[in-house]
C-alpha positions as CSV (number, residue, x, y, z in Angstrom):
1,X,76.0,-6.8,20.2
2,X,73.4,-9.5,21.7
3,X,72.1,-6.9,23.8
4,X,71.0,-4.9,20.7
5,X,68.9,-7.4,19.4
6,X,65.7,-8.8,20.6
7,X,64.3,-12.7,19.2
8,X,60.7,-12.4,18.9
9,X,59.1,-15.9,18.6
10,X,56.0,-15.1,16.9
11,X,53.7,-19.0,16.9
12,X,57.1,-20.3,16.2
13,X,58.7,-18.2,14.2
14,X,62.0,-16.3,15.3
15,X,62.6,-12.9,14.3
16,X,65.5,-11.4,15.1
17,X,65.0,-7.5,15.4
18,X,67.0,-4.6,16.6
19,X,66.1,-2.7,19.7
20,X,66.6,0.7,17.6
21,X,64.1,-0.4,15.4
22,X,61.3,-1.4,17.9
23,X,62.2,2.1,19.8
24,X,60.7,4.0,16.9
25,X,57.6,3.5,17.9
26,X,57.8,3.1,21.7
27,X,54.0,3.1,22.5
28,X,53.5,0.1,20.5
29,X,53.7,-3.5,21.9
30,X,57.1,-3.9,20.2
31,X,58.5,-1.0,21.2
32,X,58.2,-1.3,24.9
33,X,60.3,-4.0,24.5
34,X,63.3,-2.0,24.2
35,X,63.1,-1.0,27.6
36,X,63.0,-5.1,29.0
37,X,66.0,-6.9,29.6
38,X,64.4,-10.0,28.0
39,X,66.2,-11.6,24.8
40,X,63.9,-13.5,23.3
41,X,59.6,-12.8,23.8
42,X,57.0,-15.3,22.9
43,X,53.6,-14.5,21.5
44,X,51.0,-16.7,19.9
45,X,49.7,-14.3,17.4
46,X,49.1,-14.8,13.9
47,X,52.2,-14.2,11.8
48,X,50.5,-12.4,8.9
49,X,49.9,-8.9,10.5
50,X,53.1,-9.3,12.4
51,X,55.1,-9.3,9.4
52,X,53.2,-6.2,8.1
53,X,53.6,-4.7,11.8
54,X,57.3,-5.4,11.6
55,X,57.6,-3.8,8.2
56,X,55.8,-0.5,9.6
57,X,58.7,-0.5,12.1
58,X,61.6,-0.9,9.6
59,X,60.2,0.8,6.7
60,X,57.3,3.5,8.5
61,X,54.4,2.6,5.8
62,X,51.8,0.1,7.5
63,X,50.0,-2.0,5.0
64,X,47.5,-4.9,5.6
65,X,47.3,-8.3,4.1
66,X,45.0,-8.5,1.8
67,X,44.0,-12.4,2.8
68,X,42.8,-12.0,6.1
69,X,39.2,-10.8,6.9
70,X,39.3,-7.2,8.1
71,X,38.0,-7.6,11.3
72,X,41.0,-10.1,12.4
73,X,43.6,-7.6,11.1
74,X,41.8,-4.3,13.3
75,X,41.7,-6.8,16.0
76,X,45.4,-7.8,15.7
77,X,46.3,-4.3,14.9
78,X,44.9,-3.2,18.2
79,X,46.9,-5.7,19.8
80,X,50.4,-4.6,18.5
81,X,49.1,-0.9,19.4
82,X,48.0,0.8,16.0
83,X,44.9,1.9,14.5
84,X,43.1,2.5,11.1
85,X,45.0,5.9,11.2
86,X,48.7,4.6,10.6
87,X,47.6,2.4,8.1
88,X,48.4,3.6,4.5
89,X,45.6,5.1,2.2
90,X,45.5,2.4,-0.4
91,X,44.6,-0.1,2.4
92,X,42.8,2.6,4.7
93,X,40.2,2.7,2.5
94,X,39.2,-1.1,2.8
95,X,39.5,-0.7,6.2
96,X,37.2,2.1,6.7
97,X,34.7,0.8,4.5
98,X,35.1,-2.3,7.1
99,X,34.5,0.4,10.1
100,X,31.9,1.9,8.6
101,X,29.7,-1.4,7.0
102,X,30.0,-2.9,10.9
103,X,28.6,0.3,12.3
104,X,25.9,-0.2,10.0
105,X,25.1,-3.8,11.0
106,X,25.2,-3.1,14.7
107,X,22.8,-0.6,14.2
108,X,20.3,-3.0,12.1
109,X,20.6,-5.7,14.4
110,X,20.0,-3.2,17.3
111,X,16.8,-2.4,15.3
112,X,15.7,-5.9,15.0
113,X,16.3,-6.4,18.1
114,X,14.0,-3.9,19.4
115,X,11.0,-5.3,17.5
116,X,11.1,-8.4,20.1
117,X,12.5,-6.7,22.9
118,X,8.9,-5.6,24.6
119,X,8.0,-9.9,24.9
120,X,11.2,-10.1,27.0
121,X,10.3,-7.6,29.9
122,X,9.0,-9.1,33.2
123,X,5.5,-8.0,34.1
124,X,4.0,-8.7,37.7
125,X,0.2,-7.7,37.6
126,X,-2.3,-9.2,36.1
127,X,-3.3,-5.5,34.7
128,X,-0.1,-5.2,33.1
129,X,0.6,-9.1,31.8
130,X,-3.0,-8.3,30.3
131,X,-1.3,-5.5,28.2
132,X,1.3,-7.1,27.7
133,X,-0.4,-10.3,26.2
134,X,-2.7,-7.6,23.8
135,X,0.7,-5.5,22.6
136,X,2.4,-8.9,21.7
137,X,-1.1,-9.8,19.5
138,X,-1.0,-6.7,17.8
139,X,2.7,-6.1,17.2
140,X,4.5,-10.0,17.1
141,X,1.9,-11.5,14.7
142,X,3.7,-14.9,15.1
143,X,4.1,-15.3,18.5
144,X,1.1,-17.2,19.2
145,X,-1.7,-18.8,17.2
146,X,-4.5,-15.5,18.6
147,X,-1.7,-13.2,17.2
148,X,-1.8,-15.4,13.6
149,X,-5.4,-15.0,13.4
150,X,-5.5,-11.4,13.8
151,X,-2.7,-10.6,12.0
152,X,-4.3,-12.2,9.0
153,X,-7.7,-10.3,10.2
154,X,-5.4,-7.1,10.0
155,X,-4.6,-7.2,6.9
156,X,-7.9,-8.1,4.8
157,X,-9.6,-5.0,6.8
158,X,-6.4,-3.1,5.8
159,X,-7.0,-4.7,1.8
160,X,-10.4,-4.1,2.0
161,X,-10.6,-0.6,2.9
162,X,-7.5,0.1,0.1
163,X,-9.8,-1.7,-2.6
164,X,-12.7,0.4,-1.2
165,X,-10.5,3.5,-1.9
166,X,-9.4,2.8,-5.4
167,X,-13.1,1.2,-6.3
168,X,-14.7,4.0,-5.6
169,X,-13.3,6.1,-7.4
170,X,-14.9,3.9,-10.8
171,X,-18.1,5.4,-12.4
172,X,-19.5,1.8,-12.2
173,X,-20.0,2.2,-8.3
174,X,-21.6,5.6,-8.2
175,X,-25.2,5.8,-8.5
176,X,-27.3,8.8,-9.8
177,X,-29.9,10.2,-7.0
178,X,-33.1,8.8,-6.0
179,X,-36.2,10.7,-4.2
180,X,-35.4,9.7,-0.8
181,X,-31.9,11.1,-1.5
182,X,-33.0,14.3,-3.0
183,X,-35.1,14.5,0.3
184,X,-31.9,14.2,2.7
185,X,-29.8,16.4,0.2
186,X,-32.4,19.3,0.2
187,X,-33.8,19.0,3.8
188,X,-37.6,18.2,4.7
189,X,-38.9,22.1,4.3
190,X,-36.7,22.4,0.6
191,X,-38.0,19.1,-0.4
192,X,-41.4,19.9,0.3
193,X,-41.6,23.4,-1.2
194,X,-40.2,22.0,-4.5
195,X,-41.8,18.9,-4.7
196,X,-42.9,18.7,-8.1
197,X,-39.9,20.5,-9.5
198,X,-37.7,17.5,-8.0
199,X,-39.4,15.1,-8.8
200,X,-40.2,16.3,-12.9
201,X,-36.3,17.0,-13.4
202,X,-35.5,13.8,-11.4
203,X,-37.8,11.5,-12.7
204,X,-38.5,12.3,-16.0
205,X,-40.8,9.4,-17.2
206,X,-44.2,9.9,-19.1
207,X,-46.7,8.8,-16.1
208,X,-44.9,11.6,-13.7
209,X,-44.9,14.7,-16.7
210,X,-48.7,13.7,-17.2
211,X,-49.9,12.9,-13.8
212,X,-47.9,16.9,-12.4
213,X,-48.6,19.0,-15.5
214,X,-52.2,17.9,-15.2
215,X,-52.7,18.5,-11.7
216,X,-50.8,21.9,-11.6
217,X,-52.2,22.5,-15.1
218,X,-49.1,23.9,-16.4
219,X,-45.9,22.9,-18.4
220,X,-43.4,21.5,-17.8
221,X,-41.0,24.5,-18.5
222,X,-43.5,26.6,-16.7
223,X,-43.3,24.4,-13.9
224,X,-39.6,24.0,-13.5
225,X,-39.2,27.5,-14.2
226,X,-35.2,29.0,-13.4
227,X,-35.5,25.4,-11.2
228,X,-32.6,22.6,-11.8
229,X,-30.9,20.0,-10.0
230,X,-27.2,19.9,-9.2
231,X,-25.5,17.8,-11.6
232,X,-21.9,17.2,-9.8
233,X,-23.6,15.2,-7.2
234,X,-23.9,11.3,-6.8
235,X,-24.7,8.2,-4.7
236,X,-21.8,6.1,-3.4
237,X,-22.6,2.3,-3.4
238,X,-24.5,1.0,-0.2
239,X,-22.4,-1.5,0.0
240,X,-19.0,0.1,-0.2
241,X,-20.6,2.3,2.6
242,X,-21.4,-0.4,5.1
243,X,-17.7,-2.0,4.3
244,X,-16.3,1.4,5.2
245,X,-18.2,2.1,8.5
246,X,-17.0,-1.6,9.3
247,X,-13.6,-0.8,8.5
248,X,-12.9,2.6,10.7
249,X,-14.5,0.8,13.6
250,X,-11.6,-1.9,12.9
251,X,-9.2,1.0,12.8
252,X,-10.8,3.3,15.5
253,X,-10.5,0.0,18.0
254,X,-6.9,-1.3,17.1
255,X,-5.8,2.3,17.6
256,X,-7.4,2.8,21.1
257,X,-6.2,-0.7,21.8
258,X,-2.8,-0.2,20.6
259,X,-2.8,3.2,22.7
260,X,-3.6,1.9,25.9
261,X,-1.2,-1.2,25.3
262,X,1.5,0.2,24.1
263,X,4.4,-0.2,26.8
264,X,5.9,3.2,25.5
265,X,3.7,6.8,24.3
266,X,7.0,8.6,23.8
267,X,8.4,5.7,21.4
268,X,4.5,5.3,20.4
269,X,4.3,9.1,18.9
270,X,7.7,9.0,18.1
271,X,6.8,6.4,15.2
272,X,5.5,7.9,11.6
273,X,3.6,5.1,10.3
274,X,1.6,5.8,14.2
275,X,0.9,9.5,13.9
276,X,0.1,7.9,10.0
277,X,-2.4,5.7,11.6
278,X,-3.9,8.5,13.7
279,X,-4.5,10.6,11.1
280,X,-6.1,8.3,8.7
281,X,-8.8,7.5,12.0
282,X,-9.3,11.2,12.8
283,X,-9.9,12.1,8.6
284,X,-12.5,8.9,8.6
285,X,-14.3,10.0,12.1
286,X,-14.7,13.5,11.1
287,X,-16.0,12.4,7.7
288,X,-18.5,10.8,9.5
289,X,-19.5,13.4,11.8
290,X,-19.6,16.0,9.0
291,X,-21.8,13.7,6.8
292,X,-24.2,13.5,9.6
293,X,-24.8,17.1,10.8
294,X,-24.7,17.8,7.2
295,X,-26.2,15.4,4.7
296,X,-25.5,17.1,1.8
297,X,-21.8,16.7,1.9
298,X,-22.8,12.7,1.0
299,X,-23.5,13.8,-2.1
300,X,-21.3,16.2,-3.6
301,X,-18.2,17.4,-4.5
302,X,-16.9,19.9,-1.6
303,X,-13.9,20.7,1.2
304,X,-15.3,17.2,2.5
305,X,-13.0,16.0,-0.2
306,X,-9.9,17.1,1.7
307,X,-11.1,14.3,4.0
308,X,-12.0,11.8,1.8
309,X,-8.7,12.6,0.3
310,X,-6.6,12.3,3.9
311,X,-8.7,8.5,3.7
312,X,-5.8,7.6,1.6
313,X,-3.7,7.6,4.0
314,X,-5.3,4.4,4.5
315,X,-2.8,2.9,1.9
316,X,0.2,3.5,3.6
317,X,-1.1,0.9,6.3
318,X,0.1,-2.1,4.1
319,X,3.7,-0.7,5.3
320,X,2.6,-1.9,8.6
321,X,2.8,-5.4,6.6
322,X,6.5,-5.0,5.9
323,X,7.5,-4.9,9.4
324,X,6.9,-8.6,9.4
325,X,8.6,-9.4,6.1
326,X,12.3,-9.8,6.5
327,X,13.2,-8.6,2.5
328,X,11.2,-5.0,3.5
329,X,12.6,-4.3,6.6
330,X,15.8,-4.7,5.2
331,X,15.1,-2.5,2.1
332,X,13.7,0.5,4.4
333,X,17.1,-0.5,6.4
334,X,19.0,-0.4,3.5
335,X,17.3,3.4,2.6
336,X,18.5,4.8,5.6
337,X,22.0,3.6,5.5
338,X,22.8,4.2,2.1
339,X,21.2,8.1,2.5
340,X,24.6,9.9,1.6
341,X,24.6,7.4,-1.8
342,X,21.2,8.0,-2.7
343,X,21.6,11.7,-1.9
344,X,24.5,12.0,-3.9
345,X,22.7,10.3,-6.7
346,X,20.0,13.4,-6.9
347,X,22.3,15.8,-6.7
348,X,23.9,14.6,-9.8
349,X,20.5,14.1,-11.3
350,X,19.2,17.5,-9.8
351,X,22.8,18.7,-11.8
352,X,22.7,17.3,-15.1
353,X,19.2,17.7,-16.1
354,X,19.6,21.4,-15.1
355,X,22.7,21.5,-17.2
356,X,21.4,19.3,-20.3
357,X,17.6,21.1,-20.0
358,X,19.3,24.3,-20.7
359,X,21.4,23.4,-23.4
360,X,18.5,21.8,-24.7
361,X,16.4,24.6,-24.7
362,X,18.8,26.9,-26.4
363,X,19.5,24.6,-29.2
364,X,16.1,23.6,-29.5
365,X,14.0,26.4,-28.3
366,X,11.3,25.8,-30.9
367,X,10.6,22.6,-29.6
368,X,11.3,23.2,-25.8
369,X,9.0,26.1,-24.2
370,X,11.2,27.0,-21.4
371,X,13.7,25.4,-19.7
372,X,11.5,23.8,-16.8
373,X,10.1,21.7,-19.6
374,X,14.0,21.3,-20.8
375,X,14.7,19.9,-17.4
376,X,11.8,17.5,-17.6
377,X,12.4,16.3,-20.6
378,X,16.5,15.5,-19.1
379,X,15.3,13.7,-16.0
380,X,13.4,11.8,-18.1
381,X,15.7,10.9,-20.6
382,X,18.6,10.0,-17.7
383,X,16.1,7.7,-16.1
384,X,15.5,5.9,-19.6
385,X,11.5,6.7,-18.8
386,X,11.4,8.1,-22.6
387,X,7.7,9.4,-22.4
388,X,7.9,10.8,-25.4
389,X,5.7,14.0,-25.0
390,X,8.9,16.2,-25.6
391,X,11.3,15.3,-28.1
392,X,14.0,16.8,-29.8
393,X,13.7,18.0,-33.5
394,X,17.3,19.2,-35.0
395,X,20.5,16.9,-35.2
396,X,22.5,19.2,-32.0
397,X,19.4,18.4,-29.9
398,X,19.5,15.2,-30.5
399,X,23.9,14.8,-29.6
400,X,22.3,16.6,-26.9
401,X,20.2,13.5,-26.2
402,X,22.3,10.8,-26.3
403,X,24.9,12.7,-24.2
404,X,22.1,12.7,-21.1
405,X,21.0,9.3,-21.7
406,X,24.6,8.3,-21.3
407,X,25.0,10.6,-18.2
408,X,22.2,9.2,-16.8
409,X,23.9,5.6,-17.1
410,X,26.7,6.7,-15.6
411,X,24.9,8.0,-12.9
412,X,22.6,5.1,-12.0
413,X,25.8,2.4,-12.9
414,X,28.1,4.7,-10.5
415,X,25.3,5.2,-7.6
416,X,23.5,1.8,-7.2
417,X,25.7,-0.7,-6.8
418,X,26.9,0.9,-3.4
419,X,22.8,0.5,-2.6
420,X,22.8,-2.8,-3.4
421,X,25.8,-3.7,-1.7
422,X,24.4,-2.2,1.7
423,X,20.9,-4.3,1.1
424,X,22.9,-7.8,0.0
425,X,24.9,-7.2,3.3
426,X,21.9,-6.6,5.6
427,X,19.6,-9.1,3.7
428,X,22.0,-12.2,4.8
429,X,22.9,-10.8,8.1
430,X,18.7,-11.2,8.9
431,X,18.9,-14.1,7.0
432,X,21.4,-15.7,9.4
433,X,19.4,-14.0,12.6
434,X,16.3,-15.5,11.7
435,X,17.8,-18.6,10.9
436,X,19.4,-18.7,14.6
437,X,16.0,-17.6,16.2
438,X,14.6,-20.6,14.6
439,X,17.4,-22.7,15.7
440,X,17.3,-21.6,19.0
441,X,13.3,-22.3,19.1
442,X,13.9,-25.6,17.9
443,X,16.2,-26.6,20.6
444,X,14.2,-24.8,23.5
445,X,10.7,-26.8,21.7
446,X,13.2,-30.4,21.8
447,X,14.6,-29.8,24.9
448,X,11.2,-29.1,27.0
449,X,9.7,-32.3,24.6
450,X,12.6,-34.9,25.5
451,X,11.9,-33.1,29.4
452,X,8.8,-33.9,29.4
453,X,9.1,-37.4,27.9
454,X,11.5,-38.5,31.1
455,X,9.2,-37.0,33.1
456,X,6.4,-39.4,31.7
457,X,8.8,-42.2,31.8
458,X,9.7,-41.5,35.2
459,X,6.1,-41.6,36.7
460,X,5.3,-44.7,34.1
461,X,8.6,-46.3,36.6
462,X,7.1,-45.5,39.2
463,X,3.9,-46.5,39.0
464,X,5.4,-50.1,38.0
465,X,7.9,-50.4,40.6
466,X,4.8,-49.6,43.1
467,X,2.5,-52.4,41.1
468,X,5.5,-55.2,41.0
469,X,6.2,-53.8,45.3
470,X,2.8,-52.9,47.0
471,X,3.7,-53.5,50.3
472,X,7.0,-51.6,50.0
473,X,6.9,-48.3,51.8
């Protein structure tokens, strides 16, 4: 009968198990113990999971306990022989969540990584220490007091030109024409043959009418004739244009610097706020080309816009600041991980206004125009927006109504806490990086200090002992 049983001392604890239990699972770290000839088996594990891996072998359902962090209980699973797949589904989800939330934050901490990664490579030449040192400037803005300065440098050019941007679009900055700009809109021949016609609709003050109707001795409306100026045509600030130039030199250079610096093209091209970069330069250079071999472009309103318009592009450079901030690379992070969750959340916004913006409409089809307009008027109901331009008139329209705004609750209570989880999660985890890297910095700065401090002390010794002893050799 003592042959049949098997004591397993478990940190102290003896549990005293048949062999014809541990044999139904045979690959498992209790079940090759039906083949030994032992009695009793020691092992210094935690007894928690034991007891829930003993009860998978007398009852065949594997549940965890719930008071032990998930990581110790995979790693003790593991060690008695079983995996996430024999547990049961009311604890398998917990546990998958677990498998799934550490994938995710060895994938962020990869990605941090990587942004320090390049100052750790060994370079021989001075050629190549040289790009080193200029890619750790432009890309590690703290790493030395040069890459503080232009960091900061960096980002009023990148400022500036966004201010220039959205200031110049305000009728306060724009300026009417003058003569010499009439002259380089119209060309030197143009501008001579209709000389007096620019100048009387241009300048339309009482000296310029008399002194050109007298010596032409005509009127004014037989002088200008079919003749008129453009009116869609204006003078950008001088200022704003010198501030510009200044700025895509800034942007021209960093990007040719950055190009021949960079320790990888691939990875370089690979990157979208890069190609980003590249085509915001290219749009300001060919802006400036085209205004040269053509000046009239300067001045008004024509395909040149599509340029001017690709200058915005400009904006999306202050995500080049967010890099360096710890709370925006987690929140692009945090984007990226929690895709499926924010994808399932437009679908089921993508759903319900379709649904709700054609109930609406048929209800209320007085009111609503088609069902497009339906559908806007849903997504911004569900996203309590509440513009206001559409509303509904009749009491079922209005149910209607309420029953979107409470769908679109639902949807943004169900969706975004599982966002907001992912973000808390990876905001401490850089929290507690950074804190290390600072740590670590500390020590490395306190030990080469207190080095260098014996050091001093040591010579200070010697130069005594050698003042108190000179004739010892």
């Amino acid at each position: 009968m003592e042959d049949c049983i098997v004591t397993v001392n478990v940190s102290g604890r003896r549990f005293e198990i048949g062999r014809d239990v541990l044999s139904r699972f045979p690959d498992s770290t209790l079940g090759r113990l039906t083949s030994s000839t032992q009695t009793e088996v020691f092992y210094q594990r935690p007894t928690s999971v034991f007891k829930s891996v003993l009860g998978y072998h007398q009852t065949g359902h594997l549940h965890i306990p719930a008071s032990m962090c998930l990581g110790a209980v995979q790693e003790e699973l593991e060690y008695w022989g079983f995996g996430v797949d024999d547990v049961e589904p009311c604890c398998r989800r917990a546990l998958s969540g677990f498998h799934r939330q550490q994938h995710d934050v060895r994938e962020f901490e990869k990605e941090t990584r990587l942004l320090f990664t390049e100052s750790k490579r060994q370079v021989t030449s001075t050629f190549a220490k040289g790009r080193h040192c200029l890619w750790r400037i432009m890309n590690q803005p703290f790493s030395s007091n040069i890459a503080k300065v232009y960091f900061l440098i960096s980002c009023l050019v990148i400022v500036t030109s966004t201010l220039l941007i959205v200031l110049g679009t305000l009728p306060y900055f724009k300026g009417t024409l003058k003569k010499e700009h009439w002259k380089e809109y119209f060309g030197q021949e143009l501008y001579d043959q209709y000389y007096d016609e620019i100048r009387l609709a241009s300048e339309p003050d009482a000296a310029v009418l008399n002194e050109i109707t007298q010596r032409l001795n005509k009127t004014p409306g037989d002088i200008l004739g079919n003749f008129s100026l453009p009116t869609d045509v204006h003078v950008k600030n001088a200022n704003f244009g010198l501030a510009g130039f200044i700025c895509t030199a800034f942007f021209t250079l960093e990007l040719l610097f950055r190009l021949c610096s960079c320790p990888s093209l691939a990875r370089f091209f690979r990157s979208l706020m890069n190609i980003i970069d590249i085509l915001a330069v290219v749009a300001a250079l060919a802006k400036i080309v085209v205004e040269q071999v053509w000046a009239a472009e300067k001045f008004k309103h024509s395909y040149l816009d599509i340029l001017e318009g690709m200058l915005v592009l400009r904006v999306l450079r202050l995500f080049h600041l967010t890099k360096h901030i710890t709370g925006a690379r987690v929140l692009v992070y945090a984007f990226k991980s929690s895709f499926r969750e924010v994808g399932f959340m437009a679908l089921l916004v993508v759903i319900t206004s379709i649904v709700f913006g054609t109930v609406v409409y048929y209800v209320d089809s007085h009111r609503m125009q088609n069902i497009p307009e339906g559908c806007w008027w849903a997504v911004i109901t569900m996203t309590t927006v509440g513009y206001g331009d559409i509303t509904p008139s009749n009491a079922v329209s209005k149910c209607v109504g309420v029953l979107c705004a409470f769908m679109g609750i639902l949807v943004l209570a169900i969706t975004m806490p599982l966002f907001v989880n992912n973000f808390i999660t990876f905001y401490s985890i850089a929290n507690e990086t950074t804190g290390q890297k600072k740590a670590k910095n500390s020590e490395q700065q306190t030990t080469s200090s207190t080095v260098r401090a014996v050091r001093v002390a040591d010579q200070h010794q010697n130069e005594t002992d050698a003042g108190a002893y000179p004739n010892n050799r």
